[in-house]
PDB file of N, CA, C and O in Angstrom:
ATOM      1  N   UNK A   1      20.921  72.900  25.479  1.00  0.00           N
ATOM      2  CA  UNK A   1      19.645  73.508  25.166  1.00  0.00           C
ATOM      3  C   UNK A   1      18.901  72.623  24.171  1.00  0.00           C
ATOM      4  O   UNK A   1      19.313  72.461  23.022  1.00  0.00           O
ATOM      5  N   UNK A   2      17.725  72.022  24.676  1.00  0.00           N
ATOM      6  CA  UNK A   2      16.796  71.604  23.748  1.00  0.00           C
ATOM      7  C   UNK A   2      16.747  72.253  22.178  1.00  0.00           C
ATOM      8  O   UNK A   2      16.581  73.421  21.827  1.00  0.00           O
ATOM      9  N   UNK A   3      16.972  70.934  21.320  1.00  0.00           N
ATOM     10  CA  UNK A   3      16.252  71.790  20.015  1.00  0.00           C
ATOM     11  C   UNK A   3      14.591  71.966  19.970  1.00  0.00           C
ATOM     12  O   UNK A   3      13.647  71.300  20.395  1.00  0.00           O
ATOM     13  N   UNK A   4      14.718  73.081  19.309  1.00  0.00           N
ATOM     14  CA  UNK A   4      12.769  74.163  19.285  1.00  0.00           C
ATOM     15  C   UNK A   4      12.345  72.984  18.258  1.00  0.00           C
ATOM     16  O   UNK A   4      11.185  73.393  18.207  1.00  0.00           O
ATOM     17  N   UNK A   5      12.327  71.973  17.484  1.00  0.00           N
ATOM     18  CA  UNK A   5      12.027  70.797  16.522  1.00  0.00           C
ATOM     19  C   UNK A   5      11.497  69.713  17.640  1.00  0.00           C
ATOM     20  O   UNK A   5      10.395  69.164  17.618  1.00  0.00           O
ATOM     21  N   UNK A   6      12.287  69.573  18.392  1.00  0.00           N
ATOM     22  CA  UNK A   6      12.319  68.538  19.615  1.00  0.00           C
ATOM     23  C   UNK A   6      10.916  68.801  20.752  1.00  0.00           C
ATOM     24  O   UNK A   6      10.394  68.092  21.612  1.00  0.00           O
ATOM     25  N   UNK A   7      10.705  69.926  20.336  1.00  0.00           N
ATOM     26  CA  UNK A   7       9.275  70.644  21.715  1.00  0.00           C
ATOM     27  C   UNK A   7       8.146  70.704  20.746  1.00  0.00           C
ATOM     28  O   UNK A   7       7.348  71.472  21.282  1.00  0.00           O
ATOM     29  N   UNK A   8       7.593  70.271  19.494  1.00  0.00           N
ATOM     30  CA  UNK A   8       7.060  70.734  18.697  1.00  0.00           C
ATOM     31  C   UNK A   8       5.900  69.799  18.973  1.00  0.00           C
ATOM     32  O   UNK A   8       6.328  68.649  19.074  1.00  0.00           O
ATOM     33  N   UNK A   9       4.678  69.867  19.122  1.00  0.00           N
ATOM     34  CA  UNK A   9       3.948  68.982  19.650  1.00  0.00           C
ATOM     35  C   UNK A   9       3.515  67.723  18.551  1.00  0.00           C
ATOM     36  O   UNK A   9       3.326  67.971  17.360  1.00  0.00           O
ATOM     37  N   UNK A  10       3.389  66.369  19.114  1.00  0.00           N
ATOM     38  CA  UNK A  10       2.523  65.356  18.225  1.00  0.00           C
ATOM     39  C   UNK A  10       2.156  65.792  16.544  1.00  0.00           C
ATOM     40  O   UNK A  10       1.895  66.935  16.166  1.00  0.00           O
ATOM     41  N   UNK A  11       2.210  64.658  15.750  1.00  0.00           N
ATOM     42  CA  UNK A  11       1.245  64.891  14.726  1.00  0.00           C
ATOM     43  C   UNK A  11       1.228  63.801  13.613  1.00  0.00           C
ATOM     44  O   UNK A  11       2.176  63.130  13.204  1.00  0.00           O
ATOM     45  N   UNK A  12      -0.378  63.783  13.129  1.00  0.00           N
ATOM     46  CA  UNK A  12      -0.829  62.133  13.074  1.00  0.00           C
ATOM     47  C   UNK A  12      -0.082  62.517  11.130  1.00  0.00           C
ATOM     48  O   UNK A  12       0.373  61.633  10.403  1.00  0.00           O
ATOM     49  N   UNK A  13      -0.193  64.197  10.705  1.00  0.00           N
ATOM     50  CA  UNK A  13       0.223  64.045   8.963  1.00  0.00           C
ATOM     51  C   UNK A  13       0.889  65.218   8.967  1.00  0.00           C
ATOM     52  O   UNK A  13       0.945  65.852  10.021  1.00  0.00           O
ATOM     53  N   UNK A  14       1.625  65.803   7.570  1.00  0.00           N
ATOM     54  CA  UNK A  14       2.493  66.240   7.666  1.00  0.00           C
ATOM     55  C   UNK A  14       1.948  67.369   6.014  1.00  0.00           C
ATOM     56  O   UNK A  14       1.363  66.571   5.281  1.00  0.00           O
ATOM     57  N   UNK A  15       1.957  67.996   5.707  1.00  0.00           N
ATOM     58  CA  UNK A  15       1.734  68.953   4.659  1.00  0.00           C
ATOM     59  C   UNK A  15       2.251  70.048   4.297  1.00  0.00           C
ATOM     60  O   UNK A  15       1.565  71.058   4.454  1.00  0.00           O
ATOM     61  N   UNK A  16       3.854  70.199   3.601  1.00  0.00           N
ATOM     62  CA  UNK A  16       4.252  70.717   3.380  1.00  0.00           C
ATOM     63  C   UNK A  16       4.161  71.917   1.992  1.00  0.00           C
ATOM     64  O   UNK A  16       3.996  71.559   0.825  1.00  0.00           O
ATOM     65  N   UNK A  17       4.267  72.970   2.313  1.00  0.00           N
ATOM     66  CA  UNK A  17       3.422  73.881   0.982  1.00  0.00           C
ATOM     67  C   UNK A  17       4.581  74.851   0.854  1.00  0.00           C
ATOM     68  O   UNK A  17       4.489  75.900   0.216  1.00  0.00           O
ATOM     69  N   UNK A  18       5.873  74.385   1.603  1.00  0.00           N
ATOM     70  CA  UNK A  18       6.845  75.640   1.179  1.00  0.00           C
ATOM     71  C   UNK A  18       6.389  75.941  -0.440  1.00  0.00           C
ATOM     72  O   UNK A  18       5.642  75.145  -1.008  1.00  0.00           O
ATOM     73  N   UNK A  19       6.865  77.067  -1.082  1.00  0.00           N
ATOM     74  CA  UNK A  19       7.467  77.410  -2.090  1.00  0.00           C
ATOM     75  C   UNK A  19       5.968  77.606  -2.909  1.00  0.00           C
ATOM     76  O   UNK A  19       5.883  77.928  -4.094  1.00  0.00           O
ATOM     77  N   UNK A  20       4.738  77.320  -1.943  1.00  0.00           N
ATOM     78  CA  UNK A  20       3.303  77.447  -2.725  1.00  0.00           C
ATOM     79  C   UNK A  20       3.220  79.188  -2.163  1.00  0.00           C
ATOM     80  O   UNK A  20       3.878  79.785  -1.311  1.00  0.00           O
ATOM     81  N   UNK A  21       2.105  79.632  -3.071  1.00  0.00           N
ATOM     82  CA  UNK A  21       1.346  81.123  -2.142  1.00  0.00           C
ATOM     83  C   UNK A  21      -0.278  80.857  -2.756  1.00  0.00           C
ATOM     84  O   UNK A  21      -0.777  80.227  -3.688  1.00  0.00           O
ATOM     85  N   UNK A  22      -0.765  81.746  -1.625  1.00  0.00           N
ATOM     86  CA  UNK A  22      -2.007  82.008  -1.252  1.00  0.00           C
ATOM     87  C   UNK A  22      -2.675  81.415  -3.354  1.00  0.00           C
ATOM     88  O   UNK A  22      -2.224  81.707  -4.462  1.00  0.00           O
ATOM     89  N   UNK A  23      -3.442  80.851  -3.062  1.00  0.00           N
ATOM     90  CA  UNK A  23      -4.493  80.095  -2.888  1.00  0.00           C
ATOM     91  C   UNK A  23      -4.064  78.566  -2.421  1.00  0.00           C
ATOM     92  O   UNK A  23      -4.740  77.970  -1.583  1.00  0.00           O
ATOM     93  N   UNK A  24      -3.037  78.050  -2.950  1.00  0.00           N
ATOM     94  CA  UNK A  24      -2.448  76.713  -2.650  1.00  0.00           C
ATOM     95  C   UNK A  24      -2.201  76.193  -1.315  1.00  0.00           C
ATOM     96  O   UNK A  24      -2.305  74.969  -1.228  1.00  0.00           O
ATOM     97  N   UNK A  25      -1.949  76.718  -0.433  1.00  0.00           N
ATOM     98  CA  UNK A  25      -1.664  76.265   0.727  1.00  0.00           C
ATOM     99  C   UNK A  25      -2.609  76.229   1.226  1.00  0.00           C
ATOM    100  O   UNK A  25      -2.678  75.244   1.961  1.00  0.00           O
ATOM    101  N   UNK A  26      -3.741  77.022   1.227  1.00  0.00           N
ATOM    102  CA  UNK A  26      -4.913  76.050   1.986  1.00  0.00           C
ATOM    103  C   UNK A  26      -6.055  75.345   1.455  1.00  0.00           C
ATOM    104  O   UNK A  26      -6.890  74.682   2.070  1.00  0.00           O
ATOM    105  N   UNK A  27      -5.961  75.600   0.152  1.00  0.00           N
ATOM    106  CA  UNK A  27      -6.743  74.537  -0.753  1.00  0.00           C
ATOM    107  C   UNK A  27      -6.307  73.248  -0.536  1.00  0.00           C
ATOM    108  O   UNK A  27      -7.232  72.437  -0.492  1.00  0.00           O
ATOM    109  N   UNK A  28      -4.862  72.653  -0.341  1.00  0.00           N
ATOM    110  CA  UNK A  28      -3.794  71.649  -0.081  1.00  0.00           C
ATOM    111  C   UNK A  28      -4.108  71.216   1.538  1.00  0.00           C
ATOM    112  O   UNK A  28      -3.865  70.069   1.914  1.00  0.00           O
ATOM    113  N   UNK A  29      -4.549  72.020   2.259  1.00  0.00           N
ATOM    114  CA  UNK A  29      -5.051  72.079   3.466  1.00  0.00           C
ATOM    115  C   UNK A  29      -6.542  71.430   4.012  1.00  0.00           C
ATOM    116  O   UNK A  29      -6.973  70.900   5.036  1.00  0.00           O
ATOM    117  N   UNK A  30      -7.048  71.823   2.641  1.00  0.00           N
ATOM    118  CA  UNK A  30      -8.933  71.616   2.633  1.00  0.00           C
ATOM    119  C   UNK A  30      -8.660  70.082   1.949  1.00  0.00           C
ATOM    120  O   UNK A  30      -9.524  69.370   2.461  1.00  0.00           O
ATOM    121  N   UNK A  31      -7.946  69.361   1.136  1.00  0.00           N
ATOM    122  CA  UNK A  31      -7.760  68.041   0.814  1.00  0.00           C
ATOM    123  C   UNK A  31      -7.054  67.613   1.511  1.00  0.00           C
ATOM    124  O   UNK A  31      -7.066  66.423   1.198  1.00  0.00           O
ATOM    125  N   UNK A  32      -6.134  67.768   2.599  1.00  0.00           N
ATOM    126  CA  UNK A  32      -5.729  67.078   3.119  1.00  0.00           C
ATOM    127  C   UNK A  32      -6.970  66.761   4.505  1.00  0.00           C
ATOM    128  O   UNK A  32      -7.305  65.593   4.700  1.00  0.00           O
ATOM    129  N   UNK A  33      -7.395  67.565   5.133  1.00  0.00           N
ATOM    130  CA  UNK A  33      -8.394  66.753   5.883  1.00  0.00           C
ATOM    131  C   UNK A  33      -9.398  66.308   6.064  1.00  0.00           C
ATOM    132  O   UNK A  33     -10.180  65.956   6.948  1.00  0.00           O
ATOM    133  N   UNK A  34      -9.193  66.409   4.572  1.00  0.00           N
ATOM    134  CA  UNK A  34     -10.739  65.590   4.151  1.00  0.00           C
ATOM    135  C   UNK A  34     -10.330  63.651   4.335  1.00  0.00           C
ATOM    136  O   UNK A  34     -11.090  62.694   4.488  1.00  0.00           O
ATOM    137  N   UNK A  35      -8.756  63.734   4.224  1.00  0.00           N
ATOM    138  CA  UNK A  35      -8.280  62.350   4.523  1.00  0.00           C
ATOM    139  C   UNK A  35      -8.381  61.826   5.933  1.00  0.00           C
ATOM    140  O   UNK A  35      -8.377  60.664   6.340  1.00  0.00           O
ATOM    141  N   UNK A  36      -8.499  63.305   6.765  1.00  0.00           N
ATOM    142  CA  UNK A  36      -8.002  62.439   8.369  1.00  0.00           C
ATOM    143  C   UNK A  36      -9.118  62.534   8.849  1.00  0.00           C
ATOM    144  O   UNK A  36     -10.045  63.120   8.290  1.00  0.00           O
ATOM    145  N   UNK A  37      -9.192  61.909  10.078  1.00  0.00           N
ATOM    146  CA  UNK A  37     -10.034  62.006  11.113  1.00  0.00           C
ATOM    147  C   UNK A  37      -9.764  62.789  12.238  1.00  0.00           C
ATOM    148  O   UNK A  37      -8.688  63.129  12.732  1.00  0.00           O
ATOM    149  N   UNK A  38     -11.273  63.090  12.658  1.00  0.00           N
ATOM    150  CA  UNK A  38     -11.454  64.136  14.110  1.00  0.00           C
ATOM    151  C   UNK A  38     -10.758  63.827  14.618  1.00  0.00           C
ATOM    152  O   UNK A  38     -10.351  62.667  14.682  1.00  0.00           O
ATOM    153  N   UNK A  39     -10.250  65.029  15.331  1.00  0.00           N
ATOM    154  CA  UNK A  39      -9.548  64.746  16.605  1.00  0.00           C
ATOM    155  C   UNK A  39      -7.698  64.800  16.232  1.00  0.00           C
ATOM    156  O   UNK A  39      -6.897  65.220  17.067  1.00  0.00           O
ATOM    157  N   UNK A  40      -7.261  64.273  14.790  1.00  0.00           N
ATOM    158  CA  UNK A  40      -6.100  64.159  14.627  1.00  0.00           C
ATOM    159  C   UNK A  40      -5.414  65.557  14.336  1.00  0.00           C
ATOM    160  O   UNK A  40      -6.060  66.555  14.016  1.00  0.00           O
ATOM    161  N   UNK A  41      -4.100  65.527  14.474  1.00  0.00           N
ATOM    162  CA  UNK A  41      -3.497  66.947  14.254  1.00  0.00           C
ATOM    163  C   UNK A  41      -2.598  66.601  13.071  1.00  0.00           C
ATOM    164  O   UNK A  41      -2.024  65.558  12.760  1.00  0.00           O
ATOM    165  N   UNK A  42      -2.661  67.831  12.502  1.00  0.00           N
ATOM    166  CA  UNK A  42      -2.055  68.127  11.114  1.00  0.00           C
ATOM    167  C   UNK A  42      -1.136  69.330  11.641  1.00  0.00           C
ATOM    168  O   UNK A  42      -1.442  70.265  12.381  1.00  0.00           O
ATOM    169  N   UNK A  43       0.688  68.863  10.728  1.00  0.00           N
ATOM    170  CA  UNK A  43       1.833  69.413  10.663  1.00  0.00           C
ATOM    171  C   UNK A  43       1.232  70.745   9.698  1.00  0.00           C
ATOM    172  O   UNK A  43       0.009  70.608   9.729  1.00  0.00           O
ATOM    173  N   UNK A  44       1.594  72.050   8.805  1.00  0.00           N
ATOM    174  CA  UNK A  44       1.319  72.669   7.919  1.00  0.00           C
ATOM    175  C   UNK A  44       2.554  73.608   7.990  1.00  0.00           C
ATOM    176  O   UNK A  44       2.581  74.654   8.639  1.00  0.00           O
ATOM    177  N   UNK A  45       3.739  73.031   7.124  1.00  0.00           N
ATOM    178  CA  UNK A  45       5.085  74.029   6.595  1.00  0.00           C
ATOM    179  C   UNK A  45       4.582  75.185   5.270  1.00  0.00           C
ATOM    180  O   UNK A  45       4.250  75.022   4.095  1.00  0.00           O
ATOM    181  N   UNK A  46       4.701  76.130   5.979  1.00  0.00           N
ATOM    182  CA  UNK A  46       4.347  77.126   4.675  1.00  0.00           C
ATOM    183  C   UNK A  46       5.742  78.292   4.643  1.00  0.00           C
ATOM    184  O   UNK A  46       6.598  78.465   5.510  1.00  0.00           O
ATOM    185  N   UNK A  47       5.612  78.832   3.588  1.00  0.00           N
ATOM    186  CA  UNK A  47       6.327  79.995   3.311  1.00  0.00           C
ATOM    187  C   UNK A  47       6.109  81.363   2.833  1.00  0.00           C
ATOM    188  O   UNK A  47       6.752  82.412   2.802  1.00  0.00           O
ATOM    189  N   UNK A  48       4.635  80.832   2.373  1.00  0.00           N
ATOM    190  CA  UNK A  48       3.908  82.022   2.387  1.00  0.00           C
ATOM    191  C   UNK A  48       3.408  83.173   3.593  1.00  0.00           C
ATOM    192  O   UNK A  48       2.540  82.790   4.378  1.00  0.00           O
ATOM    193  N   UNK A  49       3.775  84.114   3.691  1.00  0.00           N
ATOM    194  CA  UNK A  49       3.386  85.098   4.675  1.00  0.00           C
ATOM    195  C   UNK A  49       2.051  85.251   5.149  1.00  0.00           C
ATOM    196  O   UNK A  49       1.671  85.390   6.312  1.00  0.00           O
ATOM    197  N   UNK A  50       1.235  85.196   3.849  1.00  0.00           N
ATOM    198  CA  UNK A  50      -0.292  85.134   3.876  1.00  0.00           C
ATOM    199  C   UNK A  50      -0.718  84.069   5.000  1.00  0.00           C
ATOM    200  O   UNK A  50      -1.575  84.170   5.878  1.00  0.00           O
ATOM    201  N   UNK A  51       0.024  83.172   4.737  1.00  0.00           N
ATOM    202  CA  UNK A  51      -0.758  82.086   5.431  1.00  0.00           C
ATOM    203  C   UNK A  51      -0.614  82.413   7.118  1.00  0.00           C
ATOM    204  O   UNK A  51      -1.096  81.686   7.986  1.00  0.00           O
ATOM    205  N   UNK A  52      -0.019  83.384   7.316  1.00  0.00           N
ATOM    206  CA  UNK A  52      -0.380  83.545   9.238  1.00  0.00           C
ATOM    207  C   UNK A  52      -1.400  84.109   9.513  1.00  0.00           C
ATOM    208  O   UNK A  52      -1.762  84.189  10.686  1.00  0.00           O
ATOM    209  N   UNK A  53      -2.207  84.706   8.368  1.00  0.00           N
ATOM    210  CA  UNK A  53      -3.669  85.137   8.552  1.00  0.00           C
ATOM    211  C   UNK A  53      -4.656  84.310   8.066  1.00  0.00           C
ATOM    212  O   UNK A  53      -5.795  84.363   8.532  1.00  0.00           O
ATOM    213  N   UNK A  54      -4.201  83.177   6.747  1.00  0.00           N
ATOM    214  CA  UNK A  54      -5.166  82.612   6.436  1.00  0.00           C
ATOM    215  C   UNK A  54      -5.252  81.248   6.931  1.00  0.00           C
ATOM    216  O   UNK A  54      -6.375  80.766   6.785  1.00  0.00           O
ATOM    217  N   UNK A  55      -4.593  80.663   7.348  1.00  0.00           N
ATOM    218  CA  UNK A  55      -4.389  79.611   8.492  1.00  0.00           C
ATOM    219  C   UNK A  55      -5.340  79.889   9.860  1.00  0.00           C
ATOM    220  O   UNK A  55      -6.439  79.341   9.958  1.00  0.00           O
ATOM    221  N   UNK A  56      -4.975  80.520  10.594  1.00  0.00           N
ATOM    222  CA  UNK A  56      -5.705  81.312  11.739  1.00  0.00           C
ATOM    223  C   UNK A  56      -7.706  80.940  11.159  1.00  0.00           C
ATOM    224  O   UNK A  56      -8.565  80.216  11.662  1.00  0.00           O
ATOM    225  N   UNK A  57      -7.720  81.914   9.853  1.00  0.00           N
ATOM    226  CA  UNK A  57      -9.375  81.854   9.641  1.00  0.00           C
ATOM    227  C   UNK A  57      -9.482  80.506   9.080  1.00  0.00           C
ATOM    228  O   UNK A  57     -10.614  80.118   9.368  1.00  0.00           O
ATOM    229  N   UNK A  58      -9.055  79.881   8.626  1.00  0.00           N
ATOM    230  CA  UNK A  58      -9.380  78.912   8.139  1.00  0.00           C
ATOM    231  C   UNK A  58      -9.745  77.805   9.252  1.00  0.00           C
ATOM    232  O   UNK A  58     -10.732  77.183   8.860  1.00  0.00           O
ATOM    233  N   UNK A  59      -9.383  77.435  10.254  1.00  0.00           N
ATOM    234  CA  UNK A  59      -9.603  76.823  11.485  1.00  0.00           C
ATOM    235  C   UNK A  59     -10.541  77.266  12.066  1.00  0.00           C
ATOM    236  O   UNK A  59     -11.098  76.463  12.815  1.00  0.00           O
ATOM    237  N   UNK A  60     -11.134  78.702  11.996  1.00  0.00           N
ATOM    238  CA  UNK A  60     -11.764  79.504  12.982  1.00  0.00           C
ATOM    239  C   UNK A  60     -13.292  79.025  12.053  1.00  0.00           C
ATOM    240  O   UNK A  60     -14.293  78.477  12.516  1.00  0.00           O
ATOM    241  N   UNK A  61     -13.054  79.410  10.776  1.00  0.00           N
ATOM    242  CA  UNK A  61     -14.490  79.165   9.973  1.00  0.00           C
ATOM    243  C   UNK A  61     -14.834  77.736   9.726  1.00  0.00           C
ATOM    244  O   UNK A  61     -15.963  77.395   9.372  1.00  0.00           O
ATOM    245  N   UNK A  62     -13.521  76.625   9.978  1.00  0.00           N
ATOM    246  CA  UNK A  62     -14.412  75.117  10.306  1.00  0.00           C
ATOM    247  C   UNK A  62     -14.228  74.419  11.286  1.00  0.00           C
ATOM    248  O   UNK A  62     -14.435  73.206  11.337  1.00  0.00           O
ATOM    249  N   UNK A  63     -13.717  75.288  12.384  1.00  0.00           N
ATOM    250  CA  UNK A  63     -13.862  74.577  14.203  1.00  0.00           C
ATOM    251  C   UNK A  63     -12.813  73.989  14.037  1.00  0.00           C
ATOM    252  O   UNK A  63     -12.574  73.283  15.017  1.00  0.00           O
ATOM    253  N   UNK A  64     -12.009  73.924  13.225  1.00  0.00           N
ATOM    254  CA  UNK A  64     -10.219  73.338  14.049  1.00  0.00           C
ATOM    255  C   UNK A  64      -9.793  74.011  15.083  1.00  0.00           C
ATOM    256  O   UNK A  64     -10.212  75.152  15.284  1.00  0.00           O
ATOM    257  N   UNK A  65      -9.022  73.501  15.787  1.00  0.00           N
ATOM    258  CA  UNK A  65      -8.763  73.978  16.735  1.00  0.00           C
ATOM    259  C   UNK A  65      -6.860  74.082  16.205  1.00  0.00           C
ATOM    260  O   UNK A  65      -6.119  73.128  15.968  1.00  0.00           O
ATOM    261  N   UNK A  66      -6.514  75.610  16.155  1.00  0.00           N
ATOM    262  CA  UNK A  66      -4.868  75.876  16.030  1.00  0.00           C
ATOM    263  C   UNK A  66      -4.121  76.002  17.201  1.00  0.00           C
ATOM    264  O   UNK A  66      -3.859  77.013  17.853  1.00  0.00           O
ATOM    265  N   UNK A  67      -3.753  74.599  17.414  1.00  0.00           N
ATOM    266  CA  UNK A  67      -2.764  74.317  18.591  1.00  0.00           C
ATOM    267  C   UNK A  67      -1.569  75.778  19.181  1.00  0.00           C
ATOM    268  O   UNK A  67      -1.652  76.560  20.128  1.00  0.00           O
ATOM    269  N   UNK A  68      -0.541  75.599  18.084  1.00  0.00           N
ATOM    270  CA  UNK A  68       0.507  76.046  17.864  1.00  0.00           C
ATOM    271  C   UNK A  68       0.577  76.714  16.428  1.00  0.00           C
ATOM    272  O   UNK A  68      -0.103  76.203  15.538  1.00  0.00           O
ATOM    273  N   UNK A  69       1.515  78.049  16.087  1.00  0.00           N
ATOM    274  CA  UNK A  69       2.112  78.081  15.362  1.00  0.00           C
ATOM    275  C   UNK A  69       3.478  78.990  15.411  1.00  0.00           C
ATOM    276  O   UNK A  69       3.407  80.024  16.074  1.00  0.00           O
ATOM    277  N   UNK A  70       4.651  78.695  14.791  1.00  0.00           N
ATOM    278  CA  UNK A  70       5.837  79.356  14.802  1.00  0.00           C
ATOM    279  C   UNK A  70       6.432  79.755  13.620  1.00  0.00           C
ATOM    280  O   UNK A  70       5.975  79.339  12.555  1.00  0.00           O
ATOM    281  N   UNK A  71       7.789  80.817  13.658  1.00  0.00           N
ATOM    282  CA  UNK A  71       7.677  81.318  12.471  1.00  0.00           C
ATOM    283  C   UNK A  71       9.496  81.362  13.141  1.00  0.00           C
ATOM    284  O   UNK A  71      10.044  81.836  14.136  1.00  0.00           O
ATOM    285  N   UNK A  72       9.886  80.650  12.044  1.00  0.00           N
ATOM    286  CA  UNK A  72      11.640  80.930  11.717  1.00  0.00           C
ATOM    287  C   UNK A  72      12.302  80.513  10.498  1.00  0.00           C
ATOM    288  O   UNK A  72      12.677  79.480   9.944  1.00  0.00           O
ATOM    289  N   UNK A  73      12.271  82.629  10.203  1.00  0.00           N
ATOM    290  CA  UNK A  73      13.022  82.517   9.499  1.00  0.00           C
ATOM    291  C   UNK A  73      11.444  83.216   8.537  1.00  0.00           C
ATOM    292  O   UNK A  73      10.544  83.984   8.878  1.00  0.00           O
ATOM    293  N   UNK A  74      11.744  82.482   7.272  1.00  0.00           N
ATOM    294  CA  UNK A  74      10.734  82.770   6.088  1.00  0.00           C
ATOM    295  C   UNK A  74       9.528  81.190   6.055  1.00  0.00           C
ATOM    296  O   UNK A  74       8.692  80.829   5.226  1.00  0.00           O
ATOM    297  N   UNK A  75       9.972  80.618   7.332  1.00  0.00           N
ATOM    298  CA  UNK A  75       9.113  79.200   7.542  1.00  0.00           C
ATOM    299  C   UNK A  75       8.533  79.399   8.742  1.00  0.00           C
ATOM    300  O   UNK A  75       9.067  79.495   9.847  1.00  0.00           O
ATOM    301  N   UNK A  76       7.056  79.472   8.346  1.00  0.00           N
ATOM    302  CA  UNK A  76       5.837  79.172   9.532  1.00  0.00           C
ATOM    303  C   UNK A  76       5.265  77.901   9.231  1.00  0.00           C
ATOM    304  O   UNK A  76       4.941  77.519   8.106  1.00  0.00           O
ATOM    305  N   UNK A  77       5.143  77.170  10.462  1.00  0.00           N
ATOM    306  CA  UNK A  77       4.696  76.245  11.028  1.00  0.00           C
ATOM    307  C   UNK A  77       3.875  76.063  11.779  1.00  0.00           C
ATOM    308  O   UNK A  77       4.113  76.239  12.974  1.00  0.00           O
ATOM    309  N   UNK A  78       2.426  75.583  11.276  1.00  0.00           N
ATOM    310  CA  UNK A  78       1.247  75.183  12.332  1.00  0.00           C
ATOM    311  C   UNK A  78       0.421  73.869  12.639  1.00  0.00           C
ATOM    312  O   UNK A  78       0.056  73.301  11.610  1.00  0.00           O
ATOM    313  N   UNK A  79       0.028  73.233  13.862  1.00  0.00           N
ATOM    314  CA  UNK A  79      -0.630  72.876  14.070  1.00  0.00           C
ATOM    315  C   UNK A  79      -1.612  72.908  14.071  1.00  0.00           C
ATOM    316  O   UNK A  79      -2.081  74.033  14.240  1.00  0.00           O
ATOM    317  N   UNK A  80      -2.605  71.753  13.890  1.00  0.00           N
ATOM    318  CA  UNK A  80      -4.144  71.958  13.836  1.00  0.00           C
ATOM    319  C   UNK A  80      -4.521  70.591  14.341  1.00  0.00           C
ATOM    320  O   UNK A  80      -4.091  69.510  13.938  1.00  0.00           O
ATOM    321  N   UNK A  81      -5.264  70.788  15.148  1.00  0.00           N
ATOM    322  CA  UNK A  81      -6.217  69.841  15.706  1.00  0.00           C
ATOM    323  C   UNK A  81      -7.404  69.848  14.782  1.00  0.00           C
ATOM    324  O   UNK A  81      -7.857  70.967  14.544  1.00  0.00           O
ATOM    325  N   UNK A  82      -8.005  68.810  14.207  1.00  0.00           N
ATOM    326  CA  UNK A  82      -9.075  68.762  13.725  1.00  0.00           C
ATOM    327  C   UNK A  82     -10.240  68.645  14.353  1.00  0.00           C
ATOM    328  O   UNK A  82     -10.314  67.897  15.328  1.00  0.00           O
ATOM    329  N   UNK A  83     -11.390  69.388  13.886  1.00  0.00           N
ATOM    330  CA  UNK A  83     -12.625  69.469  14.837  1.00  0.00           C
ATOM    331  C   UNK A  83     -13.088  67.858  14.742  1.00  0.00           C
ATOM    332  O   UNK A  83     -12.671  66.955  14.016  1.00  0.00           O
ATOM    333  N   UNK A  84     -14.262  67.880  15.914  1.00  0.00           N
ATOM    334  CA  UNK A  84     -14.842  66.774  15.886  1.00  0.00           C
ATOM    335  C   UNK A  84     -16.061  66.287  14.908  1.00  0.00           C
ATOM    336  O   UNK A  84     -16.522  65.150  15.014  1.00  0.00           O
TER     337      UNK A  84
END
């Protein structure tokens, strides 16, 4: 059986926020793509609970597009395509 790590799609950066809560993880989120460019996808490890709702709006209110996200354990994991 495939490892679920192994199916996890592409990604150009990586932003890990375990052990942060709500305001940090997506403030950490809002500087990190201010580094990349359109089009690239961003990793986002959180542990905060909050963040499966504030992840979601946060893409929605600046046109990212949220590929994927998964949750195992007390660790959610999302993708984001960055808008153009």
């Amino acid at each position: 059986m495939a490892n679920p790590i192994d199916t996890l799609p592409a990604h150009d950066a990586l932003l890990d926020t375990s052990g942060l809560y709500c305001p940090e993880p997506i403030m950490l989120m809002h500087n990190k793509v201010r580094d990349m460019a359109p089009g690239e996808v961003l990793q986002v490890v959180a542990t905060d609970p909050a963040t499966t709702r504030d992840v979601p709006k946060f893409c929605q209110f600046l046109g990212h597009e949220l590929m994927e996200q998964h949750t195992a354990g007390e660790s959610y994991r999302y993708f984001i395509r960055l808008a153009s």
